[in-house]
C-alpha angles and dihedrals in degrees: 000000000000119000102196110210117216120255101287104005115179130252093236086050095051086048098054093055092051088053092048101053094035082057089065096048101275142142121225134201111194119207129187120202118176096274102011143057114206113186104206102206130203125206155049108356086190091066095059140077101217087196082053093056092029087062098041107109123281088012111142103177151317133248130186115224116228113184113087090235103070110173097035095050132106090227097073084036125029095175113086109253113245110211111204095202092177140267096062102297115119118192118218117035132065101321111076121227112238113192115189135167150095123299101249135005107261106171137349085245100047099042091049090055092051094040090051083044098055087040095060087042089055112265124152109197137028132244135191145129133255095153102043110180104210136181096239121056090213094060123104106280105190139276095264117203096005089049090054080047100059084036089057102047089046088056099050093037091058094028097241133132117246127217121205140175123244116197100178136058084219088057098051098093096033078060105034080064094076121011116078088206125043118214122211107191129218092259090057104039097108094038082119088187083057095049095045093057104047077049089072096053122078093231121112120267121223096196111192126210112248127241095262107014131136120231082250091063100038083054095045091047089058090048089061090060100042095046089070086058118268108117099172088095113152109193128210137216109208107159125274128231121270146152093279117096108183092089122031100245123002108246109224105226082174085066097074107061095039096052088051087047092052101031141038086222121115110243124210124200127219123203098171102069091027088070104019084211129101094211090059103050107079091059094038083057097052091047094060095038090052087046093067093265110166090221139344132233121222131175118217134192134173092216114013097191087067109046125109098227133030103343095153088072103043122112109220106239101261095047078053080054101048084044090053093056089044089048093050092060093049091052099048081048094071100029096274133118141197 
C-alpha cells in the first residue's frame, strides 16, 4: 500500500509512520516529490488498523496497491526513475545510454582499442564480459578478476562507467568492486538467491529479460532486488525465444512501451543479442530507440571472426559509428539526445 503524506509534512511526522508500520512487521519505501512524501509499505495488510495509520499525524490518505510488482510499480511512483551510474552519465532522462563494447574482455590491449574506439563514436559506458555464461562448458568463459581489472582501468582512464555481468552469489561483491553497474543476464533473471544479493549492494542493477519471461516476471524480478533495498534497477530488452529461427531471440519493440506504462525504470534495448546477427542490429537499434527505449546496448568488434565470444553479432567499429549518427536523428526526433 501506499500511505500518502500531506503537503509539507513534516520529517518527524514521516518518521513516525515508518516506525509505525516497521513495528508491525512492515517494509517501507520512503519517496520524496517537491511538495509530498508518499511511504510505499510492504507486508501483511491483515496485521494493521488503516484508521489507525489514516489518524496518525501529517497522514493524507491510503492506497492499495494493486500490481504484483510494488515497488516497481508506477503506481507507487508515477515519476521515471533517473539512475547516476557514475562519471557523469544519468539513465533515464533526456541523455540516452549508450553501452559498447566487445562481448567479453579478451585482452588489455584489445579491450583498450575498442574502448578508445566506442568513446570517439559517442558512447558513454562501457560494456564487456569477465564472467561469460555460455552454453557449452567447454567455450571460452572470461578472464574473471584480471578481466574486471582491465575493465576497470579502461573506465577511469577514459572516464566511463562500465557495466558487467555477475553469474554467482559468491562473485557480487568480487564484481561490485569494480563495475559501477552490475549486470544480471537473462539466464540468471529468476535466480532469486542472485537478485537478492546484488539487492543488498548500492550499485546499480542492469536486469535482463529472460529467454522466455513475461513482462510480469521480468517486473517482479526486479521487485526481488529492489526489495532489499537497491532501487536504481535498468532494465533491458534483449529478445525472447520463440518459434521463429531467422534471428536468434524476437525482440519485443512492443516491450517498451508496455514496461514504461506499467514501471518508473528505465528500460535498454539490445539489439545484439536480440538478432545474433550483425546485419540485423542497426535497425533493431532504431527500433528501440524510436519506441521510447532509455539506452541502447551494442556489441563491437574490430574483427568479429575472430572474436571468442559472439562475433556474429558485433558491429565493427565504423559501422558503431555510422549507428551512432543514425542514432543521433531518430532521438532528436523525439525529443532525446546522445
Amino acid at each position: 500500500m501506499i500511505i500518502i503524506m500531506k503537503d509539507n509534512a513534516a520529517k518527524n511526522e514521516i518518521a513516525a509512520v515508518e516506525s509505525k508500520l516497521a513495528q508491525i512487521g512492515f517494509q517501507t519505501h520512503p519517496i520524496e516529490g517537491e511538495t509530498k512524501t508518499v511511504i510505499g509499505a510492504i507486508g501483511d495488510k491483515r496485521n494493521i488498523s488503516m484508521n489507525e495509520i489514516l489518524l496518525m499525524s501529517g497522514v493524507e490518505n491510503i492506497v492499495p496497491i494493486m500490481r504484483p510488482y510494488k515497488l516497481a510499480s508506477k503506481e507507487i511512483k508515477q515519476e521515471k526513475t533517473i539512475i547516476d551510474v557514475g562519471h557523469g552519465v544519468m539513465i533515464g532522462g533526456k541523455t540516452l545510454a549508450v553501452f559498447a563494447g566487445p562481448c567479453a574482455v579478451e585482452s588489455r590491449e584489445h579491450f583498450f582499442k575498442m574502448a578508445r574506439a566506442v568513446k570517439e563514436a559517442g558512447a558513454n559506458i562501457l560494456r564487456g564480459g569477465a564472467f561469460k555464461p555460455r552454453t557449452s562448458p567447454y567455450a571460452f568463459g572470461g578472464l574473471g578478476e584480471e578481466g574486471l581489472k582491465i575493465m576497470r582501468d579502461a573506465g577511469d582512464e577514459l572516464d566511463m562507467p562500465i557495466c558487467t555481468e555477475v553469474m554467482d552469489t559468491r562473485d557480487v561483491d568480487l564484481v561490485a568492486e569494480y563495475a559501477d553497474i552490475i549486470q544480471i543476464g537473462a539466464r540468471n533473471m529468476q535466480n532469486f538467491t542472485l537478485l537478492r544479493e546484488v539487492g543488498k549492494h548500492n550499485k546499480p542493477i542492469f536486469l535482463k529479460r529472460g529467454l522466455a519471461s513475461t513482462i510480469n516476471e521480468w517486473l517482479m524480478a526486479a521487485e526481488y532486488i529492489m526489495s532489499e533495498g537497491n532501487d536504481n534497477v535498468m532494465l533491458c530488452e534483449r529478445g525472447i525465444r520463440t518459434y521463429e529461427t531467422s534471428t536468434r531471440n524476437t525482440f519485443d519493440v512492443s516491450a517498451i512501451p508496455v514496461t514504461q506504462e506499467l514501471t518508473h525504470l528505465p528500460i535498454i534495448a539490445d539489439p545484439s543479442h536480440a538478432t545474433g546477427n550483425y546485419k540485423y542490429v542497426a535497425a533493431v537499434a532504431r527500433a528501440g530507440i524510436a519506441a521510447g527505449a532509455d539506452g541502447v546496448m551494442v556489441e563491437v568488434h574490430d574483427c568479429p571472426e575472430c572474436a571468442v565470444s559472439d562475433g556474429p553479432q558485433s558491429l565493427k567499429p565504423k559501422r558503431f559509428l555510422q549507428l551512432m549518427d543514425e542514432l543521433r536523428g531518430i532521438a532528436a526526433a523525439i525529443g532525446k539526445e546522445i
